[in-house]
TORVEX-920134 format. One record per residue: residue in three letters; x negated, y, z of N, C-alpha, C, CB in turn. Coordinates in pm, whole numbers, plus 50000, padded with zeros to 5 digits. Atoms other than C-alpha are relative to their C-alpha. Glycine has a CB too. Layout:
# TORVEX-920134
ALAXYZXYZXYZXYZ
...
//
This chain:
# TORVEX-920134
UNK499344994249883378651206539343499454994350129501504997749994
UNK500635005749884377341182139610498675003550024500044986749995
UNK501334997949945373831196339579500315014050070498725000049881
UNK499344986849949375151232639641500384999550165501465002649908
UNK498825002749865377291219139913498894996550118501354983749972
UNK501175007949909373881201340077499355013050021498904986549921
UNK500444987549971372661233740053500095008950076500095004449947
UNK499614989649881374801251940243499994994550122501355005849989
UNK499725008349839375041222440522498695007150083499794977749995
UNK501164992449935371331230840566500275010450074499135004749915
UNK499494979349903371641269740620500824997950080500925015249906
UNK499414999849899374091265140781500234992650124500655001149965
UNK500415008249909373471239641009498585004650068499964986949937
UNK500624993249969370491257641098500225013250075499604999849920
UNK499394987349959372261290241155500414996550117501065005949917
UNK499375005549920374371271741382499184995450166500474989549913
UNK500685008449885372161248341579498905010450025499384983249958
UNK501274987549986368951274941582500045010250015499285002649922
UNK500214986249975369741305741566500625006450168500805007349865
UNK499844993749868371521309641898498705002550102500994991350070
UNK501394998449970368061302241999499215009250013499494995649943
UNK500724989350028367051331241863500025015150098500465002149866
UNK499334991749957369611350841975499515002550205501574994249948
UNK500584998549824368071341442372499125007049976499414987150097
UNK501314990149975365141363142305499995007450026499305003649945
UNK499984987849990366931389342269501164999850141500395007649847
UNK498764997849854369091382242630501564999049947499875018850084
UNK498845001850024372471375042525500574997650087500224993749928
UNK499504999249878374931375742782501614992250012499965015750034
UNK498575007950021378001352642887500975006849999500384990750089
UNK498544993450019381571360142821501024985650026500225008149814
UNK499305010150078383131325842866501465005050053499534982750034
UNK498594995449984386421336843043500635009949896500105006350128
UNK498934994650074387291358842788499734993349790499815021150038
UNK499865012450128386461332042468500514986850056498414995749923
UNK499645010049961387861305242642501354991949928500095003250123
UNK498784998350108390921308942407499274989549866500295020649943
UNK500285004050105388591299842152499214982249962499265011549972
UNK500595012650004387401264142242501194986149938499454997950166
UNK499285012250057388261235742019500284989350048499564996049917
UNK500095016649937389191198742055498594995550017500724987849893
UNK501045003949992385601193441972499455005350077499494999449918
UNK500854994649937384261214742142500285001950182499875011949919
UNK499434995949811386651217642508499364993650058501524996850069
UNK500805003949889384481189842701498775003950064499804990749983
UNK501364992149959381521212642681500475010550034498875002649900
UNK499834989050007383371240042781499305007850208501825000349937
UNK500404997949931382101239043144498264997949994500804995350069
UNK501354994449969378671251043103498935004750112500105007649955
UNK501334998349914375381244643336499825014550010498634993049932
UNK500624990050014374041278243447498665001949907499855002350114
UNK501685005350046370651265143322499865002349814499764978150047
UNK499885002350101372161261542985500685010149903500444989850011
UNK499534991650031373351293542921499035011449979500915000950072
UNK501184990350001371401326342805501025011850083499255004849816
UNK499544988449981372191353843001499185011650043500864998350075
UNK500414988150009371731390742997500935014850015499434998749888
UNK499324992050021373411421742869501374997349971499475005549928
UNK498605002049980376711428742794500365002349819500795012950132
UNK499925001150182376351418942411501474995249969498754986649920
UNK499005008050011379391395842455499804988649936500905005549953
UNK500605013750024377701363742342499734993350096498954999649935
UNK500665008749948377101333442454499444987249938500634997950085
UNK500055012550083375321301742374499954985950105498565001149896
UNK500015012749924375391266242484499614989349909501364996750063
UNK499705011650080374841234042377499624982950042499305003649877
UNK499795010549914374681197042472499844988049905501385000850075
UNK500105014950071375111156742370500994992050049498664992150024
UNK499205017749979376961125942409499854991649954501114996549981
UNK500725014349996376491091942393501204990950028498744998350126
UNK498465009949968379671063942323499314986549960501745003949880
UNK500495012549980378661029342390501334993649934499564996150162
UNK498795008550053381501003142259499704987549999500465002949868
UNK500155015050044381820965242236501594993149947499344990750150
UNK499005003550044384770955942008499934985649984500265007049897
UNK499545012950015385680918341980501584991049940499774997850120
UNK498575006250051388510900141769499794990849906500995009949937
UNK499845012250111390050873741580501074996749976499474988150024
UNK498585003250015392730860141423500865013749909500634997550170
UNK499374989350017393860897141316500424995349821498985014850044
UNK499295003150092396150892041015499625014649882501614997350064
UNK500204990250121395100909840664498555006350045501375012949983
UNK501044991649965391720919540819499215002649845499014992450128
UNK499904996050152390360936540484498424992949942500145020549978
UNK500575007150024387550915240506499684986249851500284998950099
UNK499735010050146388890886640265500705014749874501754982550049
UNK499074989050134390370919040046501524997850014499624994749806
UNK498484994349973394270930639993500554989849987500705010849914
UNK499565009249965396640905440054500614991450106499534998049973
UNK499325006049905398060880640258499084993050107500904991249937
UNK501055007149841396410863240597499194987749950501214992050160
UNK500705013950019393630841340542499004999550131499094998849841
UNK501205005649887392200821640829498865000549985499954988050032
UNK501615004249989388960812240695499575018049992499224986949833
UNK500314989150062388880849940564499885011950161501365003049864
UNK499814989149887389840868740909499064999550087501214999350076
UNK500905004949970387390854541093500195004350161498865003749913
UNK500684996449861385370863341426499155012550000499054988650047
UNK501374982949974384120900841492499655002850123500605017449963
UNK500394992949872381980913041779498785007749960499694989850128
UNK500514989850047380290941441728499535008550203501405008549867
UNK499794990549911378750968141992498905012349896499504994450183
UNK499854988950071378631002741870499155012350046501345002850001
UNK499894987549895376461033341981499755013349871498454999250156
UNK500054986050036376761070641881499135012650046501075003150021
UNK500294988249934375111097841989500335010549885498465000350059
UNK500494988650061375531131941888499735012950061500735002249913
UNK500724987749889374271166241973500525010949920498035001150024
UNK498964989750025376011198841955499255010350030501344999650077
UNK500544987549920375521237242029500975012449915497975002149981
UNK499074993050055377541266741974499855010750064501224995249998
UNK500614985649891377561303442003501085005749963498405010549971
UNK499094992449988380391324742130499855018649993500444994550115
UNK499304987849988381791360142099501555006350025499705003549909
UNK498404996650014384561380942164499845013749974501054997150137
UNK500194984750103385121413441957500855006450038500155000549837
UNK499374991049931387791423442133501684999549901498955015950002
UNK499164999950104390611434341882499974989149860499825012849965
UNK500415010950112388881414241582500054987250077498415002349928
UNK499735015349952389221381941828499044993550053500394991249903
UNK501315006449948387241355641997499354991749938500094994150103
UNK500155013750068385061337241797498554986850044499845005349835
UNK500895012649971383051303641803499384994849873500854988050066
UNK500645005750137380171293941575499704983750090498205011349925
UNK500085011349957380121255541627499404989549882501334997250053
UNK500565007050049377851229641503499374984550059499345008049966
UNK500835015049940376921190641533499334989949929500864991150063
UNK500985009850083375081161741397500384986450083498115004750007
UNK499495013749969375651125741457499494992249939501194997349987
UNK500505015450067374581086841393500984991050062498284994150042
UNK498965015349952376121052741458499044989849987501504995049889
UNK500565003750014374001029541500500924985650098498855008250006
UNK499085017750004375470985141551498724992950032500874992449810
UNK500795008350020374000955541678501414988149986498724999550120
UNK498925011750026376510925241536499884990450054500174995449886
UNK499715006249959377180897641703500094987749842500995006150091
UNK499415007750140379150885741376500835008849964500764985250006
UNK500705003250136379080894241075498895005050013500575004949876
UNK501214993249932375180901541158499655002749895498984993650089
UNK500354991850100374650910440850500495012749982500204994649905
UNK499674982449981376180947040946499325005250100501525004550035
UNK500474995049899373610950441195499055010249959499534990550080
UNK500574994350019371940985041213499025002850058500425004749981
UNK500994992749889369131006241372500145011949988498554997849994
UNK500444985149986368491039641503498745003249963500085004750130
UNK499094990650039367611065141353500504998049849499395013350022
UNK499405000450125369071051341044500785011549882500784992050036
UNK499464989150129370781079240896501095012950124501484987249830
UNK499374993349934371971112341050500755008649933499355004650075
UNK499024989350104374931135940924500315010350049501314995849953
UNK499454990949921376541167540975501524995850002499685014549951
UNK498505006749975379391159641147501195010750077499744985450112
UNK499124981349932380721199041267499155007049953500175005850191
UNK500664982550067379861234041120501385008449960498804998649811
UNK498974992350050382731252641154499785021950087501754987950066
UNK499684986549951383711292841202501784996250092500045013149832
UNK498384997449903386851297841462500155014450055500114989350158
UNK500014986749994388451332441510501214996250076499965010049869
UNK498745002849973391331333641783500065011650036500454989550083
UNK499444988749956393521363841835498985007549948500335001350147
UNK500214989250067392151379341528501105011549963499494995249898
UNK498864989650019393721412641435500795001050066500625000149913
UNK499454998149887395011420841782500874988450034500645012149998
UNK499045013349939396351385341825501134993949885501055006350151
UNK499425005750136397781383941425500234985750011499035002249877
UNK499925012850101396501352541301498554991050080499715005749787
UNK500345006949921394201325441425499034992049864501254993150094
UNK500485006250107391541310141144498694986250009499535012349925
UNK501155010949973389051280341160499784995449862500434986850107
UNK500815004450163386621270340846498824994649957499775009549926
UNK501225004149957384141248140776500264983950006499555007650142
UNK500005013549983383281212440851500735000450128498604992749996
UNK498515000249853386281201741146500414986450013501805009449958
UNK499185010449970387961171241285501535004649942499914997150165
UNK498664996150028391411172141141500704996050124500594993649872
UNK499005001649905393131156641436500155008850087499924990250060
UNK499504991249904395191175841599500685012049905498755005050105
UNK499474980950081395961206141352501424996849943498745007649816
UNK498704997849989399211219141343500844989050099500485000249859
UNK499165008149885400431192241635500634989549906501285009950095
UNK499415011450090401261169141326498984983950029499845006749809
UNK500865014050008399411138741471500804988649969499284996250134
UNK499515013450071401341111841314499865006249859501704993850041
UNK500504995950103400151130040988498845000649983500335008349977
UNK501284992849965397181145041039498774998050079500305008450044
UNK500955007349869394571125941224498454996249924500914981950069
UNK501385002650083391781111040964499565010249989499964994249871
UNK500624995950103389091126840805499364992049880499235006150051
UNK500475010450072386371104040677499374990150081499175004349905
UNK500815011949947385741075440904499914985149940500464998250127
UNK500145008650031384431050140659499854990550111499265001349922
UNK501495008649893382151033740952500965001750137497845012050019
UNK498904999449846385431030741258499965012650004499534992850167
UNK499514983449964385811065941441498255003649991501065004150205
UNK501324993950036381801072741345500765016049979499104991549840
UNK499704983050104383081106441209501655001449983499214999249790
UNK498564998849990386541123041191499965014749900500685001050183
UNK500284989450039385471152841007500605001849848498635001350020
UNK498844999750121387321171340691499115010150000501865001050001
UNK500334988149992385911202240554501415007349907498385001649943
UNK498514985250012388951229840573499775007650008501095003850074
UNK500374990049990389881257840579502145001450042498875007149855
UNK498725000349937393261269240810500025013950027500204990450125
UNK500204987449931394561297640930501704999250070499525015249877
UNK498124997649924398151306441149499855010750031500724991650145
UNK499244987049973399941334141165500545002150126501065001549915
UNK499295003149908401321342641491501655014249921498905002950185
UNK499324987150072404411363741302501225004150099500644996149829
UNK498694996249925406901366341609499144994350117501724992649956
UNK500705010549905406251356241994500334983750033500115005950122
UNK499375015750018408221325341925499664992149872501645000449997
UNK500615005850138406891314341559498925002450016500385004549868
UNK501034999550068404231307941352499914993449892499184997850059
UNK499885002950180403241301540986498364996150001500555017749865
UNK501315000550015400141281340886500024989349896499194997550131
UNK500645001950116398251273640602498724990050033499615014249940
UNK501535006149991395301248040538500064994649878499564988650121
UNK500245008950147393971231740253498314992750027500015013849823
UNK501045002249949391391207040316499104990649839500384991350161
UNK501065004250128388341185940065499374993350048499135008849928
UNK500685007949983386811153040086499334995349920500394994150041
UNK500834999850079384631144939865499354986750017499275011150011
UNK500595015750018382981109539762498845006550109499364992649802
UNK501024999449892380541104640089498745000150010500114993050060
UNK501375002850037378071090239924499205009249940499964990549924
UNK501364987750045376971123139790500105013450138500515010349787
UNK500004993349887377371139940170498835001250049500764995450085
UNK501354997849922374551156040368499864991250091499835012650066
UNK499965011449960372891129840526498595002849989500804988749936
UNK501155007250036369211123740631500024986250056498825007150043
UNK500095018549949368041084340625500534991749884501174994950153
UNK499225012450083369631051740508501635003749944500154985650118
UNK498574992850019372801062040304500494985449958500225014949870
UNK499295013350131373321023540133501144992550042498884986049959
UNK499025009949943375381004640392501455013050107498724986150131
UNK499424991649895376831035440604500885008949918498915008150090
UNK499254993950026379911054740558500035004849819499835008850103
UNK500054997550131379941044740194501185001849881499304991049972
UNK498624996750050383491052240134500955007550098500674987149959
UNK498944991649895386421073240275500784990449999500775014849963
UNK499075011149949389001054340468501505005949887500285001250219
UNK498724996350117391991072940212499774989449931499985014649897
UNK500035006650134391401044440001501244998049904499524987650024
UNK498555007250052394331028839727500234985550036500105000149838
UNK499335015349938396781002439820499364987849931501794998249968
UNK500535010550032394690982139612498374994350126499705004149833
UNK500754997449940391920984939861498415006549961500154990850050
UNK501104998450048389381000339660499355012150030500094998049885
UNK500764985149912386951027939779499425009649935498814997450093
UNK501064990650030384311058039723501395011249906498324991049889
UNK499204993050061387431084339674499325017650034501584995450055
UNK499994990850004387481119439630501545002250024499305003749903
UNK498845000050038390641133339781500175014550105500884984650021
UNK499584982449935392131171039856501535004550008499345013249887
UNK498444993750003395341188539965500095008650078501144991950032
UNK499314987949944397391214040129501215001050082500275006949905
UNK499024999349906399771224940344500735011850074499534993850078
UNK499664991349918402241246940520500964998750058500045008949965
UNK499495006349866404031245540833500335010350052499124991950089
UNK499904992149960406321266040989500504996850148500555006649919
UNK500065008649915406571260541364500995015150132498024992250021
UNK499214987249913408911280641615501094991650158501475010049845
UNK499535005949857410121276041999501695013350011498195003350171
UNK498734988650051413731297941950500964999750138501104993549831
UNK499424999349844414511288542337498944993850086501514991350026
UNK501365004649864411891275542622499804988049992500295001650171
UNK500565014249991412651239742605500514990249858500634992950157
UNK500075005950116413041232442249499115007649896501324998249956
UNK501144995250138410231235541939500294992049916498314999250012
UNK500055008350122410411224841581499175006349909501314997749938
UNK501154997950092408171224041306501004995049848498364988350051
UNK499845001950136409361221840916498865002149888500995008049973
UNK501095001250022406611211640707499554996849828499714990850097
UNK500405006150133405141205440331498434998649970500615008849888
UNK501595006749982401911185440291499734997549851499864983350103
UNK500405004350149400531179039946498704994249990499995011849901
UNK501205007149992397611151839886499734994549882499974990750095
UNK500145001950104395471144939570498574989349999500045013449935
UNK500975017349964393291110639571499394994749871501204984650059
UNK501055007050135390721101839274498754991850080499105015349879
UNK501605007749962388071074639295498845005949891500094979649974
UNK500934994550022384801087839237499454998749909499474999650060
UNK500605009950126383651058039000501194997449886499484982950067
UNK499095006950137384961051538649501014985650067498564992349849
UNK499024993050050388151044638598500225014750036501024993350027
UNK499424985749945388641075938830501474994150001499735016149888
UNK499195000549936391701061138926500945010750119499534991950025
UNK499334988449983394541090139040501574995050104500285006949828
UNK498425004249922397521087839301499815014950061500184983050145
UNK499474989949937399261117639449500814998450085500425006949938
UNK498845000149978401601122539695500485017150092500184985150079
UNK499344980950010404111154139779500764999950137501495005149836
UNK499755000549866405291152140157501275012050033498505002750081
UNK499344991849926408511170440302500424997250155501015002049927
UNK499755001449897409221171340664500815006550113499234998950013
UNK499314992349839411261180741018499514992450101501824999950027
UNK500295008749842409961176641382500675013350089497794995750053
UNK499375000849893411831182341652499384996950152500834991849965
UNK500635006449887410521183041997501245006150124498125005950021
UNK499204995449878413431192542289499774995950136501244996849982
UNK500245007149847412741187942645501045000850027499125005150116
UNK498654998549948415761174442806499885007050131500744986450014
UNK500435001049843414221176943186499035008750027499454986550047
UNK500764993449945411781190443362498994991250000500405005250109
UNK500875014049999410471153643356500394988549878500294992150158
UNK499335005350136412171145143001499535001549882501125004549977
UNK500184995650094410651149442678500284994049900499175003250000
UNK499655008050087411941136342340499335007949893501474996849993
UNK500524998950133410411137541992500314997449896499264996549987
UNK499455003450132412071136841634498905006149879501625007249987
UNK499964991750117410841137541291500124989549931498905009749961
UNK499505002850116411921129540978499445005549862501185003250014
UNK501194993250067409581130640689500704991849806497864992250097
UNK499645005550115410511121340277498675002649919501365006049942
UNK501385002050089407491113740014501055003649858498994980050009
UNK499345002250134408581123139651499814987449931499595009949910
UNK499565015350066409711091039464500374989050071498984994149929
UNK499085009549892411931080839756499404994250120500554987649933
UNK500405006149906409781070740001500245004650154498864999049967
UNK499684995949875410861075440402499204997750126501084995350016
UNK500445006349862409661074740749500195011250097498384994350004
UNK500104994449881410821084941094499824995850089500625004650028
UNK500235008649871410481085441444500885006750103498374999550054
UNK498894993349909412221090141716499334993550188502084991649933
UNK500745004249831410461090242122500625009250117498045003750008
UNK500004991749873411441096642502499174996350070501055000550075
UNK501035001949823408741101142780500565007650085498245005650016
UNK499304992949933409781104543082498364999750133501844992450031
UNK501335005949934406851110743362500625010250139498045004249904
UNK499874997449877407101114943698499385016050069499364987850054
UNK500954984049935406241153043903499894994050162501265020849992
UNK500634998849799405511136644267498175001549975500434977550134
UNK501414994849934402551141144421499224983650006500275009350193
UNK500645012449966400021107044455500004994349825501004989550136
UNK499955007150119400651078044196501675006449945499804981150032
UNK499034992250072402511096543902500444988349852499145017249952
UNK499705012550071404461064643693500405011949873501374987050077
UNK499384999750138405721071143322500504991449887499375004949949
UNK499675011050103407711055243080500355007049837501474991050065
UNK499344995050135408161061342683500954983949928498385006949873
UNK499745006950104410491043242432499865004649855501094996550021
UNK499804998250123409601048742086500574987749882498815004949974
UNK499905008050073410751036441749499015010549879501614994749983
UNK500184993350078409161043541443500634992549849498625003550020
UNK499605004150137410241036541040499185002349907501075005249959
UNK500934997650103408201033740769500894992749852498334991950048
UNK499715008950090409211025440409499174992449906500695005049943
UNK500445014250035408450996640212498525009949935501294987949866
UNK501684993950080405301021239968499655011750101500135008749798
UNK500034988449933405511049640215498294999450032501155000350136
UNK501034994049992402081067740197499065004850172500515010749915
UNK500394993649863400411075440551498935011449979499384988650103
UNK500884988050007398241101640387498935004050069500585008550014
UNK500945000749956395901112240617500494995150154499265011949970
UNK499565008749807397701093040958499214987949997502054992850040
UNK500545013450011395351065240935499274992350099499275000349907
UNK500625005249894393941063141243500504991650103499585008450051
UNK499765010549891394461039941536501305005550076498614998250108
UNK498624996249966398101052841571500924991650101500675000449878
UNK499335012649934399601025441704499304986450096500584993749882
UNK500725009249962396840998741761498695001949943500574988349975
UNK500795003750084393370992941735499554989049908499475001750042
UNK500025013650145394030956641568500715002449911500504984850022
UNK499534997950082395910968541353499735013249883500894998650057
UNK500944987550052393930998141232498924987849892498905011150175
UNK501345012950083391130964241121501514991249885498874981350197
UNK499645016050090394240940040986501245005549914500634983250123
UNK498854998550083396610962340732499364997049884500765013350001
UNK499755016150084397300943240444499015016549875502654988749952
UNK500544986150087396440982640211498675004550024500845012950031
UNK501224996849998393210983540325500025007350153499575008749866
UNK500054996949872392211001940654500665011550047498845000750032
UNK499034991249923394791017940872500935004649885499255013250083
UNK498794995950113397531017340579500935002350071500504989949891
UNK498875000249926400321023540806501624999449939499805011350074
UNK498584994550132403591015040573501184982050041498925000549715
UNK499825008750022406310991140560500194990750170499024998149896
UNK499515008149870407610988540924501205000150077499255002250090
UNK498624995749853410810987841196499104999650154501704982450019
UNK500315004949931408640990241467500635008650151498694997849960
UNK499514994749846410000996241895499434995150082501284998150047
UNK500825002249902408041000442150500545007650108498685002949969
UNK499774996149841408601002642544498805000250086500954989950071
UNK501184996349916405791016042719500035002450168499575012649941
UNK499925000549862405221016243107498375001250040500824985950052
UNK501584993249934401811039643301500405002150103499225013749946
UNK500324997149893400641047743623498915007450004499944990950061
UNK501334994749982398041075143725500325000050120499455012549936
UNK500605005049851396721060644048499555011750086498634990049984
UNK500954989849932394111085744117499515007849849498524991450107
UNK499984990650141393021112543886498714995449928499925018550030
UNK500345005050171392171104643551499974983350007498135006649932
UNK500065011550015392431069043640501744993849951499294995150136
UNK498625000150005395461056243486500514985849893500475016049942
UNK499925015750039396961019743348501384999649907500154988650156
UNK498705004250126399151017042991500694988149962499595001849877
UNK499635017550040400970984542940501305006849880500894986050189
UNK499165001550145402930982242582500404990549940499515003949908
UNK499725006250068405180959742421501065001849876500104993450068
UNK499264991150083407670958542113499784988149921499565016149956
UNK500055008550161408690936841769499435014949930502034992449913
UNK500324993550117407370948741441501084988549893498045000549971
UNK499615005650131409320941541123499465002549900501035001949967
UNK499794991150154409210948540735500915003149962499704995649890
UNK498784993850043411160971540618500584996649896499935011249987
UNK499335004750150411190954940299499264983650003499345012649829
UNK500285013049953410420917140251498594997549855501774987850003
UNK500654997550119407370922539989498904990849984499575013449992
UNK500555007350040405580889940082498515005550005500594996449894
UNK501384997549968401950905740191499754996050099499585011250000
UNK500025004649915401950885140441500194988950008500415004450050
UNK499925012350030402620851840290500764993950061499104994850002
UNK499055009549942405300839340474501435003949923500065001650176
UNK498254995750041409640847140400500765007950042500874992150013
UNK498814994249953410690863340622500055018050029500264991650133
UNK500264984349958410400902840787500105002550138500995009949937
UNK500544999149859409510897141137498484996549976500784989250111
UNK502204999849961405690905741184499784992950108499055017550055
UNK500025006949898405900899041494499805005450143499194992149972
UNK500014991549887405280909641880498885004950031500444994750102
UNK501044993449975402760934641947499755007150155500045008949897
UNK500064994949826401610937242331498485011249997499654981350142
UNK501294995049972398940961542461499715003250149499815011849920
UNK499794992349847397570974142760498465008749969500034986450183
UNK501264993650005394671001742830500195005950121499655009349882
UNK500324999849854393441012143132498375013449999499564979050060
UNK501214986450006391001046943143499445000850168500975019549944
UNK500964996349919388571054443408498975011250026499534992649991
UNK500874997350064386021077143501498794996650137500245014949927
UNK501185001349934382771070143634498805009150117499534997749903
UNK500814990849997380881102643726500855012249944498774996249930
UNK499074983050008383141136443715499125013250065501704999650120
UNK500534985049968381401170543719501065011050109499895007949834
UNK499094990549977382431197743943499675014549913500015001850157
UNK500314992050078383061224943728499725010850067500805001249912
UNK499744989149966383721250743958498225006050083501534998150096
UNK501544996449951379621248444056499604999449878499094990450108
UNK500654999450115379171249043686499174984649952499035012350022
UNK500155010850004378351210643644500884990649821500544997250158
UNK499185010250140379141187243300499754990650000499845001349860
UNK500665014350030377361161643344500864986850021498744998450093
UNK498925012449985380001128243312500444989449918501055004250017
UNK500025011850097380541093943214501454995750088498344987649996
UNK498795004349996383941077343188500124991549922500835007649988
UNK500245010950117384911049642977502074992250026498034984350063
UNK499075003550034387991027042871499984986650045500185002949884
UNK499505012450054389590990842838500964995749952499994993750053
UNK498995004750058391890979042588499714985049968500305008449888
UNK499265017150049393620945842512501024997549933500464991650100
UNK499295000150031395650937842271500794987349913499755009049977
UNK499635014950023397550906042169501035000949890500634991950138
UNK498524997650053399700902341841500724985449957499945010749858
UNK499335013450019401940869541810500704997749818501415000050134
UNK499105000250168402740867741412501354991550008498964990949856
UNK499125007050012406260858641289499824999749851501205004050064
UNK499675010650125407830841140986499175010449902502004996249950
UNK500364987750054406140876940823498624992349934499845014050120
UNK501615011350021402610856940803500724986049989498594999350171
UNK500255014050038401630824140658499124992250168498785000749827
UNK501315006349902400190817741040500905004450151497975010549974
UNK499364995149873401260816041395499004996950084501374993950045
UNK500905003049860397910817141563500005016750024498084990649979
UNK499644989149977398230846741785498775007450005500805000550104
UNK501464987350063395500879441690499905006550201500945021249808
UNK500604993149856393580894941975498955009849980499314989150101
UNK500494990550067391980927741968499055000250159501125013449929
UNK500414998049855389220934242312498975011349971499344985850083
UNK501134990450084387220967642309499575003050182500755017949859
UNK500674985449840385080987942677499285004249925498984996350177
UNK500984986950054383691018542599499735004150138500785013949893
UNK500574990349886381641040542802499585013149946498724993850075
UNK500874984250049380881075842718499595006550082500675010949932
UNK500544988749868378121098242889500085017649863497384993250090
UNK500084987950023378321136842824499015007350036500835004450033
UNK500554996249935375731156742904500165016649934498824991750017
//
């Protein structure tokens, strides 16, 4: 199956990236205001398109584009409790060590639009990607460019097919974001940090009322190590982050889903949901875990400047976790403050399925005890406090206990205080395009900090520190 599958990446990755190419010969002509509907998460920062970079002509209703980016990083930490380094288990000093790492990415994109009118707007979208490290420590993870390149997008997207029916996307995709379940739904396969986020699905939504909708997906991951890939495959993205609570890797894992999602007055939406996920390791034993997901979310705006968030989610064989959040954010004019309080619940085995990403923290994404980004097994409350200064510049400060929900001793100490988890992040941007002259060109970048103080929860009370700047250029 994986040669098949390499097969089609080709063609189709070809189709994708080349053929719009083709398609300029013959004059193809823009349409973006009326596909504009159809631009993805991946794809919305390119959605303001250079003149230069566009083919135009007739009135085919195509268009093509396509582009790059470039994410710089320098992560730094220590101290982080359970880092999976020493393997599953409880905090070991000598084991947690000292990481500094800097990180770069590039990848390069291109995509070709239509709009059919009645049949819908669609988007052929395609990308490719590397990661390439120079370590600090552990330098023995240090890489080079061009070490190994993947496909990392190839999807079809159809919006306001069948006069505005149903809505379909298929293909290689980022899962985050689909169906608005992001405390579910966020991984794909980023063995190698956020290198890659990609799932290959297949979705579709119904629009069946102007207030509902009904949607379907079922997605397929597949051991990595037999993924399209030219280059070095030995050290890079040699496992999916789904791993088992034992921490062991190179899985194969698939599921499904459906979600029914409806706004039944202006300032309240809810979603009722069933997720199903099926997890084999690749290598003998083939080792097998399942799990069967039911859910409710709740979103009501109290205000105009109020928003609250519920859900309530059950795993078959008892397992729980909810949450419960208010943001409240300011509508003046100038510096626009905001505050959230969340809590969230997790139970003691509770599954995070595919939520595995940097949900909460990025030290804590490196130091769960289940291997990377296990998210299970918490009381945690957090009080958040932002400011946007000037636009897009804007300053997060976060604090909050963590508990265990259950006292299960992965952490080597007695008690069920983890302990206090502070953060702060702070976004920027450097270089902002004007779009409205048709301009993309822009670099922006980050800074997080994050400090966690262990309690009686750990065998350790030296306090963890997480330090990351990024910079990303777009072009």
């Amino acid at each position: 199956m994986a040669t098949s599958f390499r097969g089609i990446c080709v063609a189709s990755a070809a189709l994708a990236l080349f053929a719009p190419c083709l398609a300029a010969e013959e004059s193809v002509a823009t349409k973006a205001a009326a596909t504009g509907a159809a631009v993805t998460d991946a794809a919305a920062p390119n959605s303001a398109v250079p003149a230069d970079a566009v083919t135009k002509a007739d009135d085919s209703g195509l268009s093509f584009s396509a582009g790059a980016d470039l994410r710089i990083r320098q992560e730094i930490m220590d101290h982080v409790p359970g880092l999976p380094n020493g393997g599953f288990g409880a905090f070991r000093f000598r084991e947690s060590g000292y990481r500094n790492h800097i990180r770069f990415r590039p990848r390069v994109w291109a995509e070709l639009r239509g709009d059919a009118g009645e049949a819908g707007a669609w988007l052929l979208y395609g990308r490719i990607a590397d990661e390439f490290r120079w370590n600090y420590r552990p330098k023995n993870r240090t890489t080079s460019w061009p070490g190994e390149i993947i496909l990392d997008n190839l999807y079809l997207e159809g919006v306001g097919v069948f006069d505005g029916f149903l809505d379909l996307k298929l293909g290689r995709q980022n899962l985050y974001g689909l169906c608005g379940l992001d405390r579910i739904l966020v991984d794909g396969t980023p063995g190698d940090g956020s290198r890659t986020l990609y799932t290959d699905m297949a979705s579709v939504r119904f629009h069946v009322t102007e207030s509902s909708t009904l949607d379907f997906f079922g997605l397929y991951n597949f051991d990595s190590t037999e993924d399209f890939r030219i280059g070095d495959d030995r050290h890079r993205l040699s496992s999916l982050s789904s791993r088992f609570p034992d921490g062991s890797g190179n899985q194969d894992d698939w599921g499904a889903g459906v979600v029914w999602g409806q706004t039944p007055v202006e300032d309240l939406e809810y979603q009722v949901f069933a997720i199903t996920k099926r997890l084999r390791e690749a290598q003998p034993p083939q080792s097998r875990r399942h799990t069967d997901l039911f859910g409710v979310r709740v979103k009501p705006r109290l205000t105009g400047t109020l928003k609250s968030d519920f859900d309530v989610m059950y795993q078959a064989g008892g397992e729980w976790s909810a949450f419960a959040g208010f943001n409240w954010t300011s509508d003046r004019e100038g510096w626009k403050p905001s505050l959230w309080l969340d809590y969230r619940y997790m139970s003691g085995k509770w599954d995070p399925m595919w939520g595995r990403d940097a949900i909460e923290s990025e030290m804590y994404l490196y130091g769960s005890h289940n291997g990377v980004g296990w998210w299970s097994n918490q009381h945690y409350l957090k009080l958040a406090a932002g400011v946007e200064f000037a636009p897009r510049h804007k300053l997060v400060f976060s604090t909050g206990p963590v508990f265990a929900a259950e006292k299960d001793g992965a952490g080597g100490g007695s008690g069920a205080f983890k302990g206090l988890f502070t953060r702060a992040l702070y976004t920027f941007p450097l270089l902002t395009p004007d779009k409205e002259k048709g301009e993309r060109f822009e670099i922006y970048g980050h800074f997080i900090g994050e400090v966690f103080h262990p309690g009686d929860y750990y065998d350790t009370d030296k306090p963890a520190y997480f330090v990351r700047w990024q910079i990303d250029f777009k072009f």
